[in-house]
Residue, then its C-alpha position, 0 to 999 in steps of 0.5 A: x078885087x072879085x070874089x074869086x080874086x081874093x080867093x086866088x090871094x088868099x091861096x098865094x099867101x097861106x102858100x108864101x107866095x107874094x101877089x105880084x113881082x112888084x109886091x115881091x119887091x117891095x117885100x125884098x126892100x123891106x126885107x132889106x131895110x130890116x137888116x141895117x148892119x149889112x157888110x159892104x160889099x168887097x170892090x172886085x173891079x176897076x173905076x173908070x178913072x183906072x182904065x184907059x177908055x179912049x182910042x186917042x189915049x191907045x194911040x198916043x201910048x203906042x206912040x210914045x211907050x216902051x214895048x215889054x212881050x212875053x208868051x201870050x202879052x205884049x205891054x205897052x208902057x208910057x209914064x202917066x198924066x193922072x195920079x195913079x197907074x191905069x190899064x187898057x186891054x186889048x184883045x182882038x178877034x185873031x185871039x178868039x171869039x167874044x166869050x174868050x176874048x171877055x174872059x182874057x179881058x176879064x182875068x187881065x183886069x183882075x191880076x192889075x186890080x190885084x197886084x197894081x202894087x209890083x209897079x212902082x209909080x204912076x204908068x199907063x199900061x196896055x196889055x194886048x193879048x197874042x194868039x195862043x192866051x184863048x188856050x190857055x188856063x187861068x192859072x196859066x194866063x196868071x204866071x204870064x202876067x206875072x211875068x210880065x209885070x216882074x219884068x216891066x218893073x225892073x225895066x222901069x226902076x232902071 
């Protein structure tokens, strides 16, 4: 480095400034590294292997599956081939536009993550979301998957 390089340092660090966004993440690591009794993180989202992901898996449960609806849901619900129950979302442009159809998305996997235990056994499930859920709000669309879940486990005890 010049003269005037080592100057320009300097100044940063009497500042606290780092030299570099790299050097600024080799402080944050090591920062990070100090501190070995870190927490682990809490999981707030579903492994691939309890969602449905495949359009042919979509297709063969809207085949084969039984049909609950509701005010702002229809669940599609077929018994399933791996060890637990999964989800699939679907939720098309008629409802809204990419950031309510994301959040609907987003809110459906969160109530299945949470209360995946009201379902007795292992079940494929797809949710497709009506018209009106855009509109809604979160605790609405919560109240309507509840609803919905109380309903499909008593349909599928019986």
């Amino acid at each position: 480095a010049t003269k005037g390089g080592r100057q320009v340092l300097n100044r940063r660090r009497a500042k606290g400034r780092a030299r570099s966004p790299v050097d600024a993440d080799r402080s944050l690591k090591a920062a990070v590294n100090r501190q070995p009794e870190v927490a682990t993180p809490l999981r707030f989202f579903l492994k691939k292997t309890d969602r449905i992901l495949k359009r042919s898996e979509f297709l063969g449960l809207s085949k084969t599956g039984r049909t609950v609806r509701g005010e702002f849901f229809i669940a599609v619900v077929a018994p399933s081939r791996s060890e637990k129950s999964r989800l699939g979302v679907t939720v098309s442009r008629k409802v809204g536009g990419a950031v309510q159809r994301n959040r609907i998305k987003r809110l459906t996997r969160d109530f299945f993550r949470r209360n995946r235990q009201l379902i007795k056994g292992c079940w494929d499930i797809n949710l497709i979301a009506r018209r009106g859920a855009a509109e809604q709000t979160n605790q609405t669309i919560f109240v309507a998957l509840e609803d919905i879940f109380t309903r499909l486990s008593r349909q599928l005890e019986s």
